[in-house]
C-alpha positions as CSV (number, residue, x, y, z in Angstrom):
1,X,-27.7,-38.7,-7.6
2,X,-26.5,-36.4,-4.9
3,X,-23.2,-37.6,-5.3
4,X,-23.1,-36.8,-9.3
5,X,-24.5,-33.1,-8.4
6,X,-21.4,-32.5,-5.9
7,X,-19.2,-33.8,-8.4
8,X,-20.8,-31.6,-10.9
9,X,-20.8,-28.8,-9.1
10,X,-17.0,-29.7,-7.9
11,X,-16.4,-29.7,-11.9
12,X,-17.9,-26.4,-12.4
13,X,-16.0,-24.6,-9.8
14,X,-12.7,-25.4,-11.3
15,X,-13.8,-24.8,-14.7
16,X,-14.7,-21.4,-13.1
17,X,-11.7,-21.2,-11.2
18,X,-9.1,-22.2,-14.1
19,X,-10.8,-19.8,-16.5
20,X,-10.5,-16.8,-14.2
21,X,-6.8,-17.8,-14.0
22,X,-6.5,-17.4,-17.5
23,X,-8.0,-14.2,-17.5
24,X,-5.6,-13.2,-15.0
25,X,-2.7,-14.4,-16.9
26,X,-3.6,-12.8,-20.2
27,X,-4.4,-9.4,-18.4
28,X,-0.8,-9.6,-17.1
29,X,1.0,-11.0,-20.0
30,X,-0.7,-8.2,-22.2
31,X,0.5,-5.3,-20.2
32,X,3.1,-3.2,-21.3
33,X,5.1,-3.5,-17.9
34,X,6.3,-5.9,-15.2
35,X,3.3,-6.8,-13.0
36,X,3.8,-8.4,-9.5
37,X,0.5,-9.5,-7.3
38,X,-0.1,-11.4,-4.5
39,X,-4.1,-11.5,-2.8
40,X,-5.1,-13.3,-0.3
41,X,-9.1,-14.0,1.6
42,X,-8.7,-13.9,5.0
43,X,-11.8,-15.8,5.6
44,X,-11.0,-18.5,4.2
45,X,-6.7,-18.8,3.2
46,X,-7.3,-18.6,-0.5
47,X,-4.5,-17.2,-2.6
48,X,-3.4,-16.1,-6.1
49,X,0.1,-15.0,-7.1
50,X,2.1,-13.6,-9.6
51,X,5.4,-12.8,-9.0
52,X,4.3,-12.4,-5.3
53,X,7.7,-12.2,-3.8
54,X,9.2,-10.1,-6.3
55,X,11.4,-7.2,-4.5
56,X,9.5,-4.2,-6.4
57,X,9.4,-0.2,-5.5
58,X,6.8,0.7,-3.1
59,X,6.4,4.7,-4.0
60,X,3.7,5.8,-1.2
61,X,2.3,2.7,-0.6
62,X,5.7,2.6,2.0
63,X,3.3,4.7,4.0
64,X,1.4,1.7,5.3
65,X,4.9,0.8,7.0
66,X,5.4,4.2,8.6
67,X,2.5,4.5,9.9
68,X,2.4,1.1,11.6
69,X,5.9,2.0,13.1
70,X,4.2,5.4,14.2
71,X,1.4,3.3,16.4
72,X,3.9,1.2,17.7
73,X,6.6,4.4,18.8
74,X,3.5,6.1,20.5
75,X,2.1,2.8,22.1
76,X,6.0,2.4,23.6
77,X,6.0,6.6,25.4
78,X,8.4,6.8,22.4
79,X,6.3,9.8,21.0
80,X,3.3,11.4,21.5
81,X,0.3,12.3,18.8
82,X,0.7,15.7,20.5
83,X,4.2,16.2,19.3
84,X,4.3,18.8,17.0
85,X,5.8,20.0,13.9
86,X,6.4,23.2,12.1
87,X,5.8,23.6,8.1
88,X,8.5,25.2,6.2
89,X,9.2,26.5,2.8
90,X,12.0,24.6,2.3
91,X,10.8,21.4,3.7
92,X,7.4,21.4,1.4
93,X,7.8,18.5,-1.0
94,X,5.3,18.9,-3.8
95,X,3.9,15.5,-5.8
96,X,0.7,14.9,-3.6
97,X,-0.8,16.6,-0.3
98,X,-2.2,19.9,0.8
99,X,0.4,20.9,2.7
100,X,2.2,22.3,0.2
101,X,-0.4,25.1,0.6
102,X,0.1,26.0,3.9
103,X,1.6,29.0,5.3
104,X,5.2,28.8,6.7
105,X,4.9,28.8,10.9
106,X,1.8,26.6,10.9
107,X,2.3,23.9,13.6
108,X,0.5,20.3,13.1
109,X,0.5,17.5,15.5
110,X,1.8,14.5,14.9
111,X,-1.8,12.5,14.8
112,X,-3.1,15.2,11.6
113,X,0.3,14.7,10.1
114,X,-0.4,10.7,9.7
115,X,-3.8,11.0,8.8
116,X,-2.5,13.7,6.0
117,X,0.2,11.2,5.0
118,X,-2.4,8.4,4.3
119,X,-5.4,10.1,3.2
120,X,-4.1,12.2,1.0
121,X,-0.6,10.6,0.7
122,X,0.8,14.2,1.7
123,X,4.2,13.8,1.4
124,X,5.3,17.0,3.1
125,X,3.2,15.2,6.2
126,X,5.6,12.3,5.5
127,X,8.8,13.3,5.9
128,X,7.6,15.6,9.0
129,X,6.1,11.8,10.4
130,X,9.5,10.5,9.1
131,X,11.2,13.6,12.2
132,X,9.6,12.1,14.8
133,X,9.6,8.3,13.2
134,X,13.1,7.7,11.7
135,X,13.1,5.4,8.5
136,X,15.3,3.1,10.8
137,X,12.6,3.1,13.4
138,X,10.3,2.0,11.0
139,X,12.3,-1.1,9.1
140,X,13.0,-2.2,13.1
141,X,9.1,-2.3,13.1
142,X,8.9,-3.9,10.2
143,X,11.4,-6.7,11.3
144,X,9.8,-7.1,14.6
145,X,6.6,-8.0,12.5
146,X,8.7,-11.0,10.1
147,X,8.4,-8.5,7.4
148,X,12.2,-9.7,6.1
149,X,11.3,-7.5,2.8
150,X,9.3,-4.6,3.3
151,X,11.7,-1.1,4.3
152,X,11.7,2.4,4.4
153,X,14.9,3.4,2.7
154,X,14.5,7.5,2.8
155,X,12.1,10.1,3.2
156,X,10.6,11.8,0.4
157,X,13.0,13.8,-2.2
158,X,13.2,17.4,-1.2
159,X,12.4,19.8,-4.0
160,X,14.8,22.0,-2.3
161,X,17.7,20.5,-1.8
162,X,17.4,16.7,-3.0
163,X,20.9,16.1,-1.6
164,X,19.6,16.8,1.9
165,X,17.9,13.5,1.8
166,X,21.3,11.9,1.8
167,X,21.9,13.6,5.0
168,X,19.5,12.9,7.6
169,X,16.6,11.2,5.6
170,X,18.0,7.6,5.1
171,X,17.6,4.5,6.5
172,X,21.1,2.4,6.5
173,X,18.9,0.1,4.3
174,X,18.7,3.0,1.8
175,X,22.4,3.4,1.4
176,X,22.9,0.0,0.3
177,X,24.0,0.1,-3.1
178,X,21.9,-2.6,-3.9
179,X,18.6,-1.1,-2.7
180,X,19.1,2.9,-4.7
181,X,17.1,2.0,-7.1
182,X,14.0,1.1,-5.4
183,X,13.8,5.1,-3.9
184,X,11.3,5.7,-0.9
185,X,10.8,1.9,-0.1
186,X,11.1,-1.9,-0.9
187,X,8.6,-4.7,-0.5
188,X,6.8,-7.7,-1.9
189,X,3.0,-7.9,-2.5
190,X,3.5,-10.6,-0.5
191,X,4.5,-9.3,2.6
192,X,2.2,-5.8,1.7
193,X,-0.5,-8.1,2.1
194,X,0.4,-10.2,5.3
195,X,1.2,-6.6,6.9
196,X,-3.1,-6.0,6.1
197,X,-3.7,-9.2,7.3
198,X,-2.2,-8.1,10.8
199,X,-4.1,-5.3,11.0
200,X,-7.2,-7.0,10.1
201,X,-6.5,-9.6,12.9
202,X,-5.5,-6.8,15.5
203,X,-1.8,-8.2,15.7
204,X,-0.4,-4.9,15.0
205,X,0.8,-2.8,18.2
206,X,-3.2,-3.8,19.6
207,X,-6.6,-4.6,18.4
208,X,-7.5,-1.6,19.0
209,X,-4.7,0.1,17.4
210,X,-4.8,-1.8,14.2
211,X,-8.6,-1.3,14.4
212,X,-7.7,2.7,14.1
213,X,-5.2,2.0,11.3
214,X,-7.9,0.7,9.5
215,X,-10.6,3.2,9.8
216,X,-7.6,5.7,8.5
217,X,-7.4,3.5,5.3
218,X,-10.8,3.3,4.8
219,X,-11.1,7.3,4.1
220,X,-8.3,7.2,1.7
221,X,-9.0,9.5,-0.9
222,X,-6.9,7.7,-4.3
223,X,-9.0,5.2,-5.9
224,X,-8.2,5.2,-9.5
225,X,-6.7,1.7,-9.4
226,X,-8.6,-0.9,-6.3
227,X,-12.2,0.7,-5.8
228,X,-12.1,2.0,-9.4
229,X,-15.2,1.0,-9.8
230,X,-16.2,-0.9,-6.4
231,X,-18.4,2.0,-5.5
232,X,-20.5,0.6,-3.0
233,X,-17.6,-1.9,-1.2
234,X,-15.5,-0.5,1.4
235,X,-11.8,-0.4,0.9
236,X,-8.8,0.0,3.3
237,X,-6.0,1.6,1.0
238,X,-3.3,3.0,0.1
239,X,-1.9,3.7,-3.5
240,X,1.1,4.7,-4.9
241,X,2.6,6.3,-8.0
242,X,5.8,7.1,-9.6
243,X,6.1,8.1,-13.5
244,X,6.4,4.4,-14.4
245,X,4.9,2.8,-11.5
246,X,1.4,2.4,-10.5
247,X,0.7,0.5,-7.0
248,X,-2.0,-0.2,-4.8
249,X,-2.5,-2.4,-1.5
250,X,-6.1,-2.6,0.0
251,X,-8.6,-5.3,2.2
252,X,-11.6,-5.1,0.0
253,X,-14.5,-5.7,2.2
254,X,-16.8,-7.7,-0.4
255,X,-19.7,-9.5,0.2
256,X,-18.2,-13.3,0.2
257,X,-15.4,-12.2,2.4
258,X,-12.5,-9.9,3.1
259,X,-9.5,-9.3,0.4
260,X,-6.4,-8.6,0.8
261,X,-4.8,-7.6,-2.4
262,X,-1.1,-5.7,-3.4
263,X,-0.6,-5.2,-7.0
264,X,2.1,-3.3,-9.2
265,X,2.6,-2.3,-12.1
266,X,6.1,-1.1,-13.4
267,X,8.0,-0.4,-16.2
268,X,5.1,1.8,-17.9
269,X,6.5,3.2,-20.9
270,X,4.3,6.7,-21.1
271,X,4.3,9.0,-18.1
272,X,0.5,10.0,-17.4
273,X,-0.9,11.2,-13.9
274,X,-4.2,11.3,-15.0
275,X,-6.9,8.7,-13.7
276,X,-6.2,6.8,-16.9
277,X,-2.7,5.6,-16.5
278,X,-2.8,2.4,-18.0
279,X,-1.4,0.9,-14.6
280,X,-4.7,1.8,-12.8
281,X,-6.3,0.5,-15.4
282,X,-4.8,-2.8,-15.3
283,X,-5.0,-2.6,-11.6
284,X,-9.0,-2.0,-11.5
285,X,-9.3,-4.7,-13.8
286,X,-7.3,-7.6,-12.0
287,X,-8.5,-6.7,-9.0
288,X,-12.3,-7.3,-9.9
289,X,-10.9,-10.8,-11.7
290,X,-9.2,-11.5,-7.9
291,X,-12.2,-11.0,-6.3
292,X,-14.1,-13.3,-8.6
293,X,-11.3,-15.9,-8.4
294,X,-10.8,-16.3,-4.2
295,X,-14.9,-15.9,-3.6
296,X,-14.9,-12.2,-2.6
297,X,-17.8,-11.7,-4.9
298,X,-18.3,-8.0,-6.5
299,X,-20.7,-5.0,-5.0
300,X,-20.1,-2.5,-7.7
């Protein structure tokens, strides 16, 4: 008897398992776009993929990179939090941030700047942290850590002089022919997701460091796509957005477990920056169906 109730229950976890997948599929095969997905529970290995190791354009979601390459410059006496920077009106760089708002002369050190960068994905904050951490520093970084994939290729377009970029903001990555049309970064959701992973296991720069990266995350304000809806979960993120390009890469802290997720979406016919792109959408959805599928469980 015991045996027929393990076998039963083995029967109805697959059944469970295979229909979620099918859920998954027909989200993605529905979508107006090109979707690419890779998740991961670091408790227990689990993973789900779509087009995981597709090469796809970051938008801010490069962040995550910069700012692990910032940790790791200051852990090495390369640069200091302390170092500061001056805001300009030619170097403001409007799509997302406050610092657009700031008055010319007003000095910022380089801690507020990455906080800035992440929480509020300030990109004026970015290509400051991108003075102190050039885009070649970072993509070292990102080798060092067996991220083959994942680089920074320039800083963020100025809306000022755009050909300045060419200049002084890019990574020899980023005048690759091969790599223009993937703008401020290239990755995979794979490796988006083994770089969380390292932080959740304290392998980046130290424990301690990675533990700082995290708390950082965790008070990212942009959750129109993961945490849509998880209101009562905490999330580690970052998101990104372009005019057809929604992205996001979080650990979801559910109840069965932490999960690690990177999803985008691409090729999104209509342009819409309102909470409602169909990108972030899609991306609330699947990642609710991903937690359900690797055991995470949902606190919404």
């Amino acid at each position: 008897m015991r045996i027929l109730i393990i076998a039963a229950f083995t029967i109805c976890c697959i059944s469970a398992a295979q229909d979620l997948d099918r859920r998954i599929n027909s989200e993605v095969d529905n979508f107006n776009g090109a979707v690419s997905l890779f998740a991961k529970n670091l408790n227990t290995g689990g993973t789900f993929e779509i087009a995981g190791q597709r090469r796809v354009r970051t938008a801010s979601t490069i962040k995550l990179a910069v700012m692990a390459a910032a940790f790791t410059e200051v852990s090495r006496g390369h640069a200091a939090w302390t170092d500061r920077s001056t805001i300009t009106e030619a170097g403001k760089i409007s799509g997302s941030g406050v610092l657009m708002e700031f008055s010319e002369g007003v000095t910022l050190p380089l801690i507020d700047l990455l906080r800035l960068m992440i929480v509020v994905s300030d990109n004026t904050a970015t290509n400051l942290v991108l003075d102190h951490i050039a885009p070649d520093v970072v993509n070292a970084e990102m080798q060092q850590l067996g991220l083959i994939q994942t680089r920074c290729l320039r800083k963020v377009l100025n809306n000022h002089d755009p050909a300045a970029v060419a200049v002084n903001g890019m990574s020899v990555e980023g005048k690759k022919p091969e790599n223009k049309a993937f703008g401020l970064g290239v990755s995979t959701p794979r490796e988006m997701v083994t770089l969380m992973e390292k932080l959740y296991r304290g392998e980046v720069v130290s424990p301690r460091a990675s533990a700082e990266m995290l708390a950082i995350l965790k008070r990212q304000q942009h959750h129109s796509g993961i945490g849509r809806t998880l209101r009562e979960t905490t999330i580690a993120s970052k998101s990104g957005a372009l005019d057809h390009l929604r992205s996001d890469v979080a650990i979801v802290y559910a109840k069965g477990g932490p999960i690690a997720m990177a999803i985008t979406c691409d090729d999104i016919p209509e342009v819409n920056y309102t909470d409602d792109n169909p990108g972030d959408l899609l991306i609330s959805r699947l990642s609710l169906l991903l937690l359900k599928r690797l055991g995470g469980g949902v606190n919404q």
